[in-house]
C-alpha positions in Angstrom: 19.2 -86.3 -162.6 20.8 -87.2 -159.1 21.7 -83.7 -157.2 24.9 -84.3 -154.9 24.2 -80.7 -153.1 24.6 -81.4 -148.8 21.3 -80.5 -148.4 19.8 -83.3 -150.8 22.7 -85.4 -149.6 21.0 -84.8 -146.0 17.8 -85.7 -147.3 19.2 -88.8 -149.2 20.4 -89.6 -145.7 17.1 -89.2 -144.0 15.4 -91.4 -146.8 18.1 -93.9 -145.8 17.1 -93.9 -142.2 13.0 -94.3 -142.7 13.5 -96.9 -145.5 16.0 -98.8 -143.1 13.0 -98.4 -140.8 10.6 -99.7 -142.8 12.2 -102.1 -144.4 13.2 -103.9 -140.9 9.1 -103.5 -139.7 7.8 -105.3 -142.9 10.7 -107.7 -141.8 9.5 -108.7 -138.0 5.7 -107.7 -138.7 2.4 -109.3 -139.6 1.0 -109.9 -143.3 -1.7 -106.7 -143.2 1.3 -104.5 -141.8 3.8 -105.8 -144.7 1.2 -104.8 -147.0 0.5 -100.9 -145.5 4.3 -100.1 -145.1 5.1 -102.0 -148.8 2.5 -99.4 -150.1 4.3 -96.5 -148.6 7.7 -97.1 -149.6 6.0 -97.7 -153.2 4.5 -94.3 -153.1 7.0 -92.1 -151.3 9.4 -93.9 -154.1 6.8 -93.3 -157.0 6.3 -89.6 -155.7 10.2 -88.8 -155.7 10.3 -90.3 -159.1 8.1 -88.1 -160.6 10.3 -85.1 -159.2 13.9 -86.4 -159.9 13.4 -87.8 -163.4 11.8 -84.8 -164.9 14.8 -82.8 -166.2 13.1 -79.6 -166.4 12.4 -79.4 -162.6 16.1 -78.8 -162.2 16.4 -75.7 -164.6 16.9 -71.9 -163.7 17.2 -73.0 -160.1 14.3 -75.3 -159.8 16.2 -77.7 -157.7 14.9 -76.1 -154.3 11.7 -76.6 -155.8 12.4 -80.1 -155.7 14.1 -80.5 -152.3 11.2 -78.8 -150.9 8.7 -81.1 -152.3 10.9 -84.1 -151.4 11.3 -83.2 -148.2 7.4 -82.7 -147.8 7.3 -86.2 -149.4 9.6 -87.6 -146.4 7.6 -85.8 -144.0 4.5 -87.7 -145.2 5.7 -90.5 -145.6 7.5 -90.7 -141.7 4.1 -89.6 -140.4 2.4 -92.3 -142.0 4.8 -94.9 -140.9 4.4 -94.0 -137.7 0.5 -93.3 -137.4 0.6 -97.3 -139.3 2.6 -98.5 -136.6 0.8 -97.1 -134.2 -2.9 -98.4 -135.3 -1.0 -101.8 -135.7 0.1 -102.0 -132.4 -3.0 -100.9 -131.0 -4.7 -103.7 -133.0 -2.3 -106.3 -131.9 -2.9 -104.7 -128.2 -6.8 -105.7 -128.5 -6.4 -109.1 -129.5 -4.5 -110.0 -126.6 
């Protein structure tokens, strides 16, 4: 099931914007990074999974249910994109 509603179109949007993120850092960074943010998308992606292909999340209304826990799932995973980038940098900062 793939809601359309503007507030999960919002958080399909947002999704779009860290996973553009990410996607681009694995790109230009080093091997260990790759490896940290490639686990992330994998779970945040596994996570929402489990929500959005579960039919019976979406009955008698459950759908909020499911926007909320998405939107805690963003939510984790921005924070732990950023709190990865910024151990990496500070790594890359002490090698210098």
């Amino acid at each position: 099931m793939f809601p359309t509603d503007s507030e999960f179109i919002l958080l399909y949007f947002f999704y779009f914007l860290i996973f553009t993120y990410i996607i681009y850092q694995t790109i230009i960074s080093k091997r260990a990074n790759q490896i940290r943010l490639s686990l992330i998308i994998i779970v945040s992606i596994l996570l929402n999974m489990m929500f959005y292909l579960n039919p019976e999340n979406f009955e008698g209304g459950g759908s909020l249910v499911v926007l909320f826990y998405s939107a805690i799932i963003f939510i984790g995973t921005t924070i732990s994109t950023f709190i990865n980038q910024i151990i990496s940098k500070k790594r890359t900062d002490r090698k210098i």
